[in-house]
C-alpha positions as a Markdown table, in Angstrom:
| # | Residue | x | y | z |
|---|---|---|---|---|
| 1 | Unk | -7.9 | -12.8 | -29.0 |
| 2 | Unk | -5.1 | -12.8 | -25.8 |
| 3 | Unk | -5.4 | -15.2 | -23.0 |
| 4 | Unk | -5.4 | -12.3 | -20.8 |
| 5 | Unk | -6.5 | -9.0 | -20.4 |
| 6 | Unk | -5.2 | -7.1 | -17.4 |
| 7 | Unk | -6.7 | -3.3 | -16.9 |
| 8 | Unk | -3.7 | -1.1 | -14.9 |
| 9 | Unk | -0.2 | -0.8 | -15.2 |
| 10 | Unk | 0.9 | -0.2 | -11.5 |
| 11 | Unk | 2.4 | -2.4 | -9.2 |
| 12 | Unk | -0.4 | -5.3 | -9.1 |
| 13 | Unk | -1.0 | -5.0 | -13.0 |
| 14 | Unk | 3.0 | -5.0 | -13.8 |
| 15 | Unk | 3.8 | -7.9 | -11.8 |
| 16 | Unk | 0.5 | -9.7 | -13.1 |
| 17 | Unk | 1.4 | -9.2 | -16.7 |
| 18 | Unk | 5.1 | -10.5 | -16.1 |
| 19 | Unk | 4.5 | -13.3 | -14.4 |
| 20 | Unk | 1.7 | -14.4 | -16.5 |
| 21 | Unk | 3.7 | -13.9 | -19.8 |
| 22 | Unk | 6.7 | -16.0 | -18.6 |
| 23 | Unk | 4.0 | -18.7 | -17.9 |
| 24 | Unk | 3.7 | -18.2 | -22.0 |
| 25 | Unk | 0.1 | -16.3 | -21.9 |
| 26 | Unk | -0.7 | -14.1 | -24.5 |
| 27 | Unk | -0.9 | -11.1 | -22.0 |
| 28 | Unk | -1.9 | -7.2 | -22.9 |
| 29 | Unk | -1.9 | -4.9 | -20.1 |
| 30 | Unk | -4.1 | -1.4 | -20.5 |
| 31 | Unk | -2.4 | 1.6 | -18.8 |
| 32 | Unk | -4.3 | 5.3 | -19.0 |
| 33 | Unk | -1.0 | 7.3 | -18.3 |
| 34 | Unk | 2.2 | 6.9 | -20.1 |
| 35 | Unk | 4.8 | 5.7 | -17.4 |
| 36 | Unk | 7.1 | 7.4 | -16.0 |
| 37 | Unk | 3.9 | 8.9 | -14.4 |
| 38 | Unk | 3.5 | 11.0 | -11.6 |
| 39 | Unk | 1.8 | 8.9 | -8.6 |
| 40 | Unk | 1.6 | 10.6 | -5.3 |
| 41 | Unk | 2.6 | 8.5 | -2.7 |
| 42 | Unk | 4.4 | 7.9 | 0.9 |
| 43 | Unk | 6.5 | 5.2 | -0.8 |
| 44 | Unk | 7.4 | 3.1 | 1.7 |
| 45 | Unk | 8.5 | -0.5 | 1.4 |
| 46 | Unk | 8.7 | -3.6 | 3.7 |
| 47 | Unk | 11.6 | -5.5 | 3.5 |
| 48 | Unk | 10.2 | -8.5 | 2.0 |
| 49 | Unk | 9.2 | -6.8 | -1.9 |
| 50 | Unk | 12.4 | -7.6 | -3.0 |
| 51 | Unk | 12.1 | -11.3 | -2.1 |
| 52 | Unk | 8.9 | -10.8 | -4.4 |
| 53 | Unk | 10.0 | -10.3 | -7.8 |
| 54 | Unk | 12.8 | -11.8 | -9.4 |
| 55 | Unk | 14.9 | -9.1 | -10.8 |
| 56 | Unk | 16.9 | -6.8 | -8.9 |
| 57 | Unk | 15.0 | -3.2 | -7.6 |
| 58 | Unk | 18.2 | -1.5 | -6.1 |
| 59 | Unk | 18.3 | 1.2 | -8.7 |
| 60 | Unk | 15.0 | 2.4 | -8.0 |
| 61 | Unk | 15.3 | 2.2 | -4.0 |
| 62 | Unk | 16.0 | 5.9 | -2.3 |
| 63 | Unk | 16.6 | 5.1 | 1.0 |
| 64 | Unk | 17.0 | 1.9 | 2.9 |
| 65 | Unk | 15.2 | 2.2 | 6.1 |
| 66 | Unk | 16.3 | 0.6 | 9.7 |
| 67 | Unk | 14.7 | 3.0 | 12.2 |
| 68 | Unk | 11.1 | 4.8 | 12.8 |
| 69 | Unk | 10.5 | 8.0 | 14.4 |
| 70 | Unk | 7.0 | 8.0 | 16.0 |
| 71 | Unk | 5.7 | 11.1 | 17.4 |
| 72 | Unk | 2.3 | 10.1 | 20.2 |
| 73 | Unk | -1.0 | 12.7 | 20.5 |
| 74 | Unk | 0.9 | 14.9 | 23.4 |
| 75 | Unk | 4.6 | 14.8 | 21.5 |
| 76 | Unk | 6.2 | 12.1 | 23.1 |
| 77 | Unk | 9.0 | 10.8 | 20.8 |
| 78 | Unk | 10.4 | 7.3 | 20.0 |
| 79 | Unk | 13.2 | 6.1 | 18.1 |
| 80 | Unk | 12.7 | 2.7 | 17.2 |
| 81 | Unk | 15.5 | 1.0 | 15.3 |
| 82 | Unk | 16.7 | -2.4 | 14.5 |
| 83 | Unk | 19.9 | -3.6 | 13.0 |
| 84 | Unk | 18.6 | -5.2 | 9.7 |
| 85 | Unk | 16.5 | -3.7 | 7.7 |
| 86 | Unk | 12.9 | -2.3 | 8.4 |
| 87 | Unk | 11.7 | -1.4 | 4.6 |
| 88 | Unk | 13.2 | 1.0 | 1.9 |
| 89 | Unk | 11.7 | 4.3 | 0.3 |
| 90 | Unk | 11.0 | 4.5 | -3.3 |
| 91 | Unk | 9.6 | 7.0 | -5.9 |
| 92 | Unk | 6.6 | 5.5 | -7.4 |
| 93 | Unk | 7.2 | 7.2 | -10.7 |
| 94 | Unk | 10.6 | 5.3 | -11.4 |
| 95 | Unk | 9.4 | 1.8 | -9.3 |
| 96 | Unk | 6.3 | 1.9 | -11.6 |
| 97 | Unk | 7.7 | 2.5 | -14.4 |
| 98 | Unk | 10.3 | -0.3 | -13.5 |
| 99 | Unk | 8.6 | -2.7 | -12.8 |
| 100 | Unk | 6.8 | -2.4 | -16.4 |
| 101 | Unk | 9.6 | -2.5 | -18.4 |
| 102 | Unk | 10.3 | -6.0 | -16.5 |
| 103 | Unk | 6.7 | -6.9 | -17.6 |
| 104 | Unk | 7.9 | -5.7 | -21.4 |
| 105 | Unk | 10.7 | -7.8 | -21.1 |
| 106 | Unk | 9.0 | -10.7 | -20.2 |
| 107 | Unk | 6.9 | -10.6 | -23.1 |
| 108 | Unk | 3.8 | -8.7 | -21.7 |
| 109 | Unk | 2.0 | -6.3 | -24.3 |
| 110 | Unk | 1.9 | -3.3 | -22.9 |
| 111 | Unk | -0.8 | -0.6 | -24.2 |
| 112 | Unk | 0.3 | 2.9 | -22.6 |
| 113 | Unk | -1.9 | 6.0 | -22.9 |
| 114 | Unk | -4.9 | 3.8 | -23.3 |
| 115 | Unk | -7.9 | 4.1 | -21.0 |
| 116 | Unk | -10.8 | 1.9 | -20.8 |
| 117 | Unk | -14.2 | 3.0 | -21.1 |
| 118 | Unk | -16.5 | 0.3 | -20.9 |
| 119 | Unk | -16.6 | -3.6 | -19.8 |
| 120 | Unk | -18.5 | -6.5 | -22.1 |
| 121 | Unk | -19.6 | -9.9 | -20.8 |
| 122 | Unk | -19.1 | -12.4 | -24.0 |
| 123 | Unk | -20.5 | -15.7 | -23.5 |
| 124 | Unk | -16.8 | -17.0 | -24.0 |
| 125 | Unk | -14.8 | -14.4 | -22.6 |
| 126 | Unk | -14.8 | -10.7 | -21.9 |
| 127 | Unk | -14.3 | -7.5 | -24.9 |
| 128 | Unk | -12.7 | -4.6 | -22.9 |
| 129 | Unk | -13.5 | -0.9 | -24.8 |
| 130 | Unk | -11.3 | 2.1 | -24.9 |
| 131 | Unk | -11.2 | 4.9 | -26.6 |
| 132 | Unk | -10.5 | 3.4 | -30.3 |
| 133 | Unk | -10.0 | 0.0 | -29.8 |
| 134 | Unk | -11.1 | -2.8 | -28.1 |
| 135 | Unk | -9.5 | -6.2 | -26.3 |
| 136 | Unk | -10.7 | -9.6 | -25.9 |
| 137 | Unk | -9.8 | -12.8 | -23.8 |
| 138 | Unk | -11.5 | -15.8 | -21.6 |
| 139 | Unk | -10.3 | -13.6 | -18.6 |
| 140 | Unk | -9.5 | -10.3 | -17.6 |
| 141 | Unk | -7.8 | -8.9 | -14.0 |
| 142 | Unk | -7.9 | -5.6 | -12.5 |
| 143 | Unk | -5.6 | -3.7 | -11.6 |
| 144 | Unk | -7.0 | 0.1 | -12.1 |
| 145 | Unk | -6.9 | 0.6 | -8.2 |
| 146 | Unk | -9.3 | 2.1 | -5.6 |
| 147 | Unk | -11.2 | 4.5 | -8.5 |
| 148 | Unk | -11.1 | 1.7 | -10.7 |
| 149 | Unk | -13.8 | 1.2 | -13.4 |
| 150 | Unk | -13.6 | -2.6 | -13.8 |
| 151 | Unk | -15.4 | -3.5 | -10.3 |
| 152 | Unk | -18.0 | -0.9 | -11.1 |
| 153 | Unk | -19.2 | -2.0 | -14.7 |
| 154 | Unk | -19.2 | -5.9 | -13.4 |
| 155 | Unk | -21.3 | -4.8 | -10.4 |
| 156 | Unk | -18.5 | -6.2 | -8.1 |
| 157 | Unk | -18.6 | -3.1 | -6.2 |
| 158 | Unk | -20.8 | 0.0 | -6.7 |
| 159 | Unk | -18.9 | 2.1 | -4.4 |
| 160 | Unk | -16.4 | 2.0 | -1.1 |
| 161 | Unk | -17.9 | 2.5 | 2.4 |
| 162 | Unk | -16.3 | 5.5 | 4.2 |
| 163 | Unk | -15.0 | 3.1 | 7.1 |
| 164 | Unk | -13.8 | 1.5 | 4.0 |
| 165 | Unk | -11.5 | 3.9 | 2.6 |
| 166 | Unk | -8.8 | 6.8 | 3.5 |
| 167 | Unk | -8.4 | 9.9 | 1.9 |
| 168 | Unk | -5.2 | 11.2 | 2.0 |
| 169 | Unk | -3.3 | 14.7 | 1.3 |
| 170 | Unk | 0.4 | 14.8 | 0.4 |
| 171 | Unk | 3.1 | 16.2 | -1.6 |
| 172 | Unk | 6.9 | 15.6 | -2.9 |
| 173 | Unk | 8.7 | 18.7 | -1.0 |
| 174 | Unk | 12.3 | 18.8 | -3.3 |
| 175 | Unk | 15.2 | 19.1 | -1.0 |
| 176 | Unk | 18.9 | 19.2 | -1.5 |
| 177 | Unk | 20.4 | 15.9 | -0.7 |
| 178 | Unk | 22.8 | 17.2 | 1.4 |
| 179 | Unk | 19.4 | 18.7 | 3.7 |
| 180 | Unk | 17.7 | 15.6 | 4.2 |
| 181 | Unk | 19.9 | 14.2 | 6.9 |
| 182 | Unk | 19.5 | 17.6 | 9.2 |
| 183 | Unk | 16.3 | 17.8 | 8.3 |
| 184 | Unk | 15.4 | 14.5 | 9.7 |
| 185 | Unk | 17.5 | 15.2 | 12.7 |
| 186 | Unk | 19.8 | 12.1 | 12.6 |
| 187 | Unk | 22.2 | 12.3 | 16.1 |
| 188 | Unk | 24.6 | 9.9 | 17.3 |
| 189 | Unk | 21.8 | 8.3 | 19.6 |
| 190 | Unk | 19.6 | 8.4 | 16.4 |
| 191 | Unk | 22.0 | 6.7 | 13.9 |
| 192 | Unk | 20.0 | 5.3 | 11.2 |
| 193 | Unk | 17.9 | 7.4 | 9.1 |
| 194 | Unk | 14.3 | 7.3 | 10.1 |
| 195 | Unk | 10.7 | 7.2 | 8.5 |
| 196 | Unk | 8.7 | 10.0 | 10.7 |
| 197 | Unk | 5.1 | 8.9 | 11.7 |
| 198 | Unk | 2.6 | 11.1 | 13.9 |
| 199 | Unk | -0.1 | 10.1 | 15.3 |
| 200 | Unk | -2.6 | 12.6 | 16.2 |
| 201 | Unk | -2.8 | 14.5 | 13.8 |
| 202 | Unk | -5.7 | 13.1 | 12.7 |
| 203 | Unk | -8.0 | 10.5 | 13.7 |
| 204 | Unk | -8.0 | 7.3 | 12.7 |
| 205 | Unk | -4.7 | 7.5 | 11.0 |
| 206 | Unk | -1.1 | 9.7 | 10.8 |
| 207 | Unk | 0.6 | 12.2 | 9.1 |
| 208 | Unk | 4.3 | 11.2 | 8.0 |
| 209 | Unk | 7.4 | 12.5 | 6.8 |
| 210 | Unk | 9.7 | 10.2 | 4.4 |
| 211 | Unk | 13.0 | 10.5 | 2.8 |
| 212 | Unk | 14.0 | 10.0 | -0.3 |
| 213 | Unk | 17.5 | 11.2 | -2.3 |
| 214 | Unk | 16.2 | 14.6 | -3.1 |
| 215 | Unk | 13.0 | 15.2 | -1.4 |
| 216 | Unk | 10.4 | 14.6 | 1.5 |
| 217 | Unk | 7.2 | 12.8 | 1.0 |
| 218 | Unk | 4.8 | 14.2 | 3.5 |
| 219 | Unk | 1.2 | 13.9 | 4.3 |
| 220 | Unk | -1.8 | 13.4 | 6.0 |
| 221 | Unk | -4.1 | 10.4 | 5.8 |
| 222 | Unk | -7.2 | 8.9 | 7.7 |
| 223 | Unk | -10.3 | 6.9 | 7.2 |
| 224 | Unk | -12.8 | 9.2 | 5.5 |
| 225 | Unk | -15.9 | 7.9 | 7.9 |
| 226 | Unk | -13.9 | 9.5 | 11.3 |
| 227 | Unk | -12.3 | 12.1 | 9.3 |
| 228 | Unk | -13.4 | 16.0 | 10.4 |
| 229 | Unk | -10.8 | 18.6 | 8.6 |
| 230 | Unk | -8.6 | 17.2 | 7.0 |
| 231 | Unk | -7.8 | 20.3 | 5.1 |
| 232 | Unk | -6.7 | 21.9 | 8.6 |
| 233 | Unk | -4.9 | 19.0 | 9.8 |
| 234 | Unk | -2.9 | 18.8 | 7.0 |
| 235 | Unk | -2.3 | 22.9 | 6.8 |
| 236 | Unk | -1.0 | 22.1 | 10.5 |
| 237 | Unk | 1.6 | 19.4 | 9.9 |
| 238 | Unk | 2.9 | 21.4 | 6.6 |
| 239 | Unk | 3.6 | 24.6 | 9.5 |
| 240 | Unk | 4.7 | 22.6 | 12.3 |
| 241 | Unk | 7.3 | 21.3 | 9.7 |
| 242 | Unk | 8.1 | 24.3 | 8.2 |
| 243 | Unk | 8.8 | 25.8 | 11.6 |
| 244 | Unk | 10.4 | 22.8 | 13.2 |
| 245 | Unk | 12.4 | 21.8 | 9.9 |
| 246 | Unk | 13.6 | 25.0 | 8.2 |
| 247 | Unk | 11.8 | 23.9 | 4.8 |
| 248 | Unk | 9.1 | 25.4 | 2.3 |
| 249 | Unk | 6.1 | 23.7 | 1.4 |
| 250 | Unk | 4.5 | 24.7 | -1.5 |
| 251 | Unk | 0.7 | 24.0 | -1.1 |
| 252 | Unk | -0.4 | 24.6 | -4.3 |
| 253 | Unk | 1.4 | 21.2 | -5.2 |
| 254 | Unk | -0.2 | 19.2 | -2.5 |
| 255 | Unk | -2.8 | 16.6 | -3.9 |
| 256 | Unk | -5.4 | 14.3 | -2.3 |
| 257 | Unk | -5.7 | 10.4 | -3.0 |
| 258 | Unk | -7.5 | 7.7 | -1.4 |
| 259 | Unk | -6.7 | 4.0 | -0.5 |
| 260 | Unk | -9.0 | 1.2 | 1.2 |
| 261 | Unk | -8.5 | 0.3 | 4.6 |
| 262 | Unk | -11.2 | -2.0 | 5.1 |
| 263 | Unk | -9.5 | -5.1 | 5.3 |
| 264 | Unk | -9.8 | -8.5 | 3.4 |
| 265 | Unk | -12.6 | -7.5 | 0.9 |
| 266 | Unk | -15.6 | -10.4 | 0.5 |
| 267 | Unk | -15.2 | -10.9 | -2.9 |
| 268 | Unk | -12.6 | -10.2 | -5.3 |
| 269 | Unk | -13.9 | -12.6 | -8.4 |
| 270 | Unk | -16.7 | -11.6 | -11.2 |
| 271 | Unk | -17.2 | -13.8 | -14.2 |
| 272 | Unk | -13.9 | -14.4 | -15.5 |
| 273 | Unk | -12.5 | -11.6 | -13.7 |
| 274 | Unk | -10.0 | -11.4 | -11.0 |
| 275 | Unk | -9.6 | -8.1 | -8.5 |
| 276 | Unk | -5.9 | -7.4 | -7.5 |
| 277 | Unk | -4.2 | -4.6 | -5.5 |
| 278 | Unk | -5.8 | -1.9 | -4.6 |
| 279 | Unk | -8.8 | -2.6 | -6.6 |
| 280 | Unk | -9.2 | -5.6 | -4.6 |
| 281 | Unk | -9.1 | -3.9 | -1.3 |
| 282 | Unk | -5.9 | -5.3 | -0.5 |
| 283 | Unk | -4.1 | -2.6 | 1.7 |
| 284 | Unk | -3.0 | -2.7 | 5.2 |
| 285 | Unk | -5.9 | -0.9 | 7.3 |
| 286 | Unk | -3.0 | 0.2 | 10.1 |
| 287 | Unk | -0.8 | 1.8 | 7.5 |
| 288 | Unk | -2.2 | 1.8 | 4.4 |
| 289 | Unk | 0.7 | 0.3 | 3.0 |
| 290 | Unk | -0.2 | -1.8 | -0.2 |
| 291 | Unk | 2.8 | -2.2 | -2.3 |
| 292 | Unk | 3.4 | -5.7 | -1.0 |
| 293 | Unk | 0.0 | -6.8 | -1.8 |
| 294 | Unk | -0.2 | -5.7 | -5.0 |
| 295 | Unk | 2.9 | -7.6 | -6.2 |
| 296 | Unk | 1.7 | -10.7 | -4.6 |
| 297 | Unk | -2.1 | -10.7 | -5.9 |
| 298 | Unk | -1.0 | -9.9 | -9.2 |
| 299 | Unk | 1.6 | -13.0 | -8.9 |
| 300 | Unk | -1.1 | -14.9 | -7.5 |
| 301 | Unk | -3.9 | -13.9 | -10.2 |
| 302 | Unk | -0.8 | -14.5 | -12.9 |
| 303 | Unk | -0.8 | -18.1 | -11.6 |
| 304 | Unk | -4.4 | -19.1 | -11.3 |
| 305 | Unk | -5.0 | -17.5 | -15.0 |
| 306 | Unk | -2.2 | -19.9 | -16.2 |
| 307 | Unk | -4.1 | -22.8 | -14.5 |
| 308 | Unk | -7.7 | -21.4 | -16.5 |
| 309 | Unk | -5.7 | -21.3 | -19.5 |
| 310 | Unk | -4.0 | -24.3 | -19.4 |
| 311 | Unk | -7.9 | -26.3 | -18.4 |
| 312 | Unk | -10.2 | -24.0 | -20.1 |
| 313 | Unk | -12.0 | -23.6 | -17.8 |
| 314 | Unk | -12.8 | -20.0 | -16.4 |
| 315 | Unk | -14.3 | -21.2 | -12.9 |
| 316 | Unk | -11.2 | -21.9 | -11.7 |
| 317 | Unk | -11.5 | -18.7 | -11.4 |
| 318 | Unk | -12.8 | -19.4 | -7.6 |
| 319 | Unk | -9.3 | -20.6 | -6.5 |
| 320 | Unk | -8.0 | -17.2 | -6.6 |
| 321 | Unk | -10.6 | -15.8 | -4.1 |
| 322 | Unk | -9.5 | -18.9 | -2.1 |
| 323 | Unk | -5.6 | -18.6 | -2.0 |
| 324 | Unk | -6.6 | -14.7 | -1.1 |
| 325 | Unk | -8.5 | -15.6 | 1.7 |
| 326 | Unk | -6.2 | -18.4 | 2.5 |
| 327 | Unk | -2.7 | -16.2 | 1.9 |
| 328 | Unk | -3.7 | -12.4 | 2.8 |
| 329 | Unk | -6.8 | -12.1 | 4.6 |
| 330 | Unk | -5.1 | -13.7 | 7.5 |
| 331 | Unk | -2.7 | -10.9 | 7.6 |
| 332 | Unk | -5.0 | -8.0 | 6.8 |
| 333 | Unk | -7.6 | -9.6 | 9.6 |
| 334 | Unk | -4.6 | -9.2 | 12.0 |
| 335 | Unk | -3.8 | -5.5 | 10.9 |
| 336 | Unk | -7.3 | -4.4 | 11.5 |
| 337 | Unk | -7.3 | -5.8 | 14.9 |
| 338 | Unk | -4.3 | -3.9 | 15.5 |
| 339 | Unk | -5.9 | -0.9 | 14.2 |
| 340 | Unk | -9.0 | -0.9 | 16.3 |
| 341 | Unk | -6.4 | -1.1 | 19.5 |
| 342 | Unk | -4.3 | 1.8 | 18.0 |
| 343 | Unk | -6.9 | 4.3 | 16.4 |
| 344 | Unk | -9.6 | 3.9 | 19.1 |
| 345 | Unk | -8.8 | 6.9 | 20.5 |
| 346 | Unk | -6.3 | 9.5 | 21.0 |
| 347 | Unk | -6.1 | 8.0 | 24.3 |
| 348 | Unk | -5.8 | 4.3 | 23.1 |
| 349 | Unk | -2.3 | 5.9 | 20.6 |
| 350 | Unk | -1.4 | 7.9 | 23.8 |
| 351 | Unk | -0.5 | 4.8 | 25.8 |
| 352 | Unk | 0.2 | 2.4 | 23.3 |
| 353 | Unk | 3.4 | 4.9 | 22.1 |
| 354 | Unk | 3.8 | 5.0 | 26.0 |
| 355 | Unk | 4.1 | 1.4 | 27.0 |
| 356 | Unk | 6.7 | 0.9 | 23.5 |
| 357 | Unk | 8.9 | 4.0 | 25.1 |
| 358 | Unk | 9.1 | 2.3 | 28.6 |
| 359 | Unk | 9.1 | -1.7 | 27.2 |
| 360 | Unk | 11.5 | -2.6 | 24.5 |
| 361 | Unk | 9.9 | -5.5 | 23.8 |
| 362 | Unk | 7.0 | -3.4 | 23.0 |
| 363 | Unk | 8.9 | -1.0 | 21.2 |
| 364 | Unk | 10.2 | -3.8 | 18.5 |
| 365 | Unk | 6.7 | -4.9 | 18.1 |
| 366 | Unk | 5.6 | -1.5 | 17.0 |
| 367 | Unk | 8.2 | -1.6 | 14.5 |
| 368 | Unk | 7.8 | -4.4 | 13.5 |
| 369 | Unk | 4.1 | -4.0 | 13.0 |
| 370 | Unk | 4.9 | -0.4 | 11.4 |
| 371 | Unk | 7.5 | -1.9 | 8.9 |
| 372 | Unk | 4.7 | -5.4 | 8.2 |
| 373 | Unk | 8.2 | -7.4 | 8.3 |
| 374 | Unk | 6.9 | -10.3 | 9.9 |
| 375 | Unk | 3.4 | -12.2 | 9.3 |
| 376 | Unk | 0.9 | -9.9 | 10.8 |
| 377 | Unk | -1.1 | -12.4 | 12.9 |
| 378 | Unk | 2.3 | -13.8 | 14.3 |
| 379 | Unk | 2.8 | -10.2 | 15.3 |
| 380 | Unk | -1.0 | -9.4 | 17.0 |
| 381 | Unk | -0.7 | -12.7 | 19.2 |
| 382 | Unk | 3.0 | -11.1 | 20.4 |
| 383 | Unk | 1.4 | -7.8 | 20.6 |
| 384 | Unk | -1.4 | -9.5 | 22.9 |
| 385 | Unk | 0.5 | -12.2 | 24.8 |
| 386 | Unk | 3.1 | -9.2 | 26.0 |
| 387 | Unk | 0.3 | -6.6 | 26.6 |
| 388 | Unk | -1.6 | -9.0 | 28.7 |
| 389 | Unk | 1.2 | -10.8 | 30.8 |
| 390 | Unk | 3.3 | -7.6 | 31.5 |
| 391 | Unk | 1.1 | -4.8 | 31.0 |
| 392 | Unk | -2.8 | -6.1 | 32.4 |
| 393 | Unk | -4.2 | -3.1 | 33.6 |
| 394 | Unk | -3.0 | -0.9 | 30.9 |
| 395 | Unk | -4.3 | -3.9 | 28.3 |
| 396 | Unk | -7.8 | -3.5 | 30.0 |
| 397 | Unk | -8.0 | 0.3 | 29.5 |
| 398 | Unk | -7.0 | -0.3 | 25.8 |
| 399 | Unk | -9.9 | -3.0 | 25.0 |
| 400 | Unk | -7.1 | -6.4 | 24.4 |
């Protein structure tokens, strides 16, 4: 019998199981894959993951990031740069895997290779079954993402909506370090390497292009419910890159994955269970970013599980779906505002990337929004309050 049973050993699940074990819980994390593990993914960081955790993450960071590339519906360019730092990029194969062995270290039992078939409801806890074995503790948290099979066998959550949920298309394009820099077309105006984001390309969403040491990550995403072909549109950006960028794609290792982008999710508790991460629903609906959150619900879920442990009593439980509310949904709330302004229309991303080119005010706030380095409702009251005073009529045509 642990104290805790956590079900996924990425992000959300790592930093759950490593901050609950140095509480002193008796903590086993489940993980299907044996880390390092290949996870397709755009990688990007905002700044603020390192003030997260509490061990260093510099050996796993590719590339730190102070400048944004944006590329509008009609090809209008902006280079949108600041002098600290906007975020970093990272493979997820080594941050992963990094940020379990700090879990292991910590004291965290970690099960690799070990996929979980089935949920139980004790009357005094919960047994989870995998494939040989089984697990049991007053609580469990999960952490098995968007696809996960904990919210489904609690009846948390049959399924996600399609104006819920992205589907994405991507791939890891290897290039010689010495490439990246002309790839991504760095000029003495253009000093800082740049994150490449197009909007356009799809609806409802971007395709984007980001460095790492020795390779590209570059896709396609958008929300599934306005999405048309994305097949085509992601063909498309692979040959306007090719063309533009002197590189080869290879499309037979391109693979699909999807994320939520439906905002703050109603519920994220079951009977002695806590969602985090992805599983939870918390991901940024403007950029789909969801590292951040998944550190910080895990460390949230970590701390309210210490609190059960320490009462005995499992409907303490509640608290976490009230800090989330309380912490996150505040900032997810704002993002989808932001989106529904952006992602309209292709004429709503038009003019929004034409106001930032012509108002550097505005252009800072994109970045700023793009990067999620400041609170995200602090940042949709700026993006109204300049829209509005300096830009009325245009604010009217976009909906503010």
């Amino acid at each position: 019998m642990h104290d805790l049973v956590i079900v996924g050993g990425g992000p959300a699940g790592a930093s759950c199981a490593r901050r609950a074990a140095l509480h002193g819980l008796d903590v086993v994390l489940l993980e299907k894959s044996v880390h390092p593990r290949d996870k397709l993914c755009g990688g990007g960081l905002a700044p603020h993951v390192k003030d997260l955790v509490d061990f260093d993450i510099s050996e796993v960071i590719e590339h730190d990031i102070y400048a944004v590339r944006l590329i509008s519906p009609s090809g209008r360019r902006l280079y949108l740069k600041r002098e600290t730092q906007a975020g970093y990029t990272v493979k997820r194969h080594k941050f992963d895997h990094h940020l379990l062995k700090k879990a292991e270290e910590a004291g965290a039992r970690v099960e690799q290779d070990t996929e979980v078939v089935a949920i139980e409801q004790l009357k005094s806890g919960i047994r989870v079954l995998t494939k040989g074995d089984s697990y049991r503790a007053p609580l469990l948290v999960a952490a098995d993402g968007v696809n996960g099979v904990v919210a489904r066998s609690l009846g948390i959550r049959k399924r996600w909506p399609s104006d819920q949920v992205g589907l994405c298309i991507a791939a890891d394009v290897p290039v010689d370090p010495g490439e990246i820099e002309r790839i991504m077309s760095v000029s003495e105006e253009e000093n800082r390497m740049p994150i490449e984001i197009h909007f356009g390309q799809v609806k409802w969403g971007y395709a984007w292009c980001f460095p790492k040491r020795d390779e590209l990550s570059v896709g396609v995403g958008c929300r599934m419910d306005r999405m048309s072909n994305l097949k085509e549109s992601w063909r498309d950006f692979v040959s306007m890159l090719e063309r533009t960028r002197g590189i080869q794609i290879n499309l037979d290792s391109t693979r699909s994955f999807r994320v939520p982008l439906g905002g703050c999710e109603k519920r994220v508790i079951g009977r002695r269970t806590m969602l985090i991460g992805d599983a939870a629903g918390l991901v940024s609906p403007f950029s789909g970013e969801g590292i951040y959150y998944a550190i910080e619900s895990g460390q949230i879920a970590a701390d309210v599980a210490k609190d059960m442990t320490t009462a005995r009593n499992p409907v303490l439980v509640r608290n976490y779906q009230n800090i989330i509310k309380k912490s996150m949904c505040r900032n997810l709330d704002a993002a989808m505002f932001i989106s529904n302004i952006l992602y309209k229309s292709s004429s709503n991303t038009e003019l929004v990337c034409k106001i930032a080119q012509e108002d550097p005010v505005m252009g800072e706030l994109m970045l700023d929004i793009i990067a999620n380095t400041k609170p995200m409702p602090e940042l949709k009251i700026a993006l109204i309050k300049r829209l509005v005073t300096r830009h009325p009529l245009k604010a009217l045509r976009l909906g503010v």
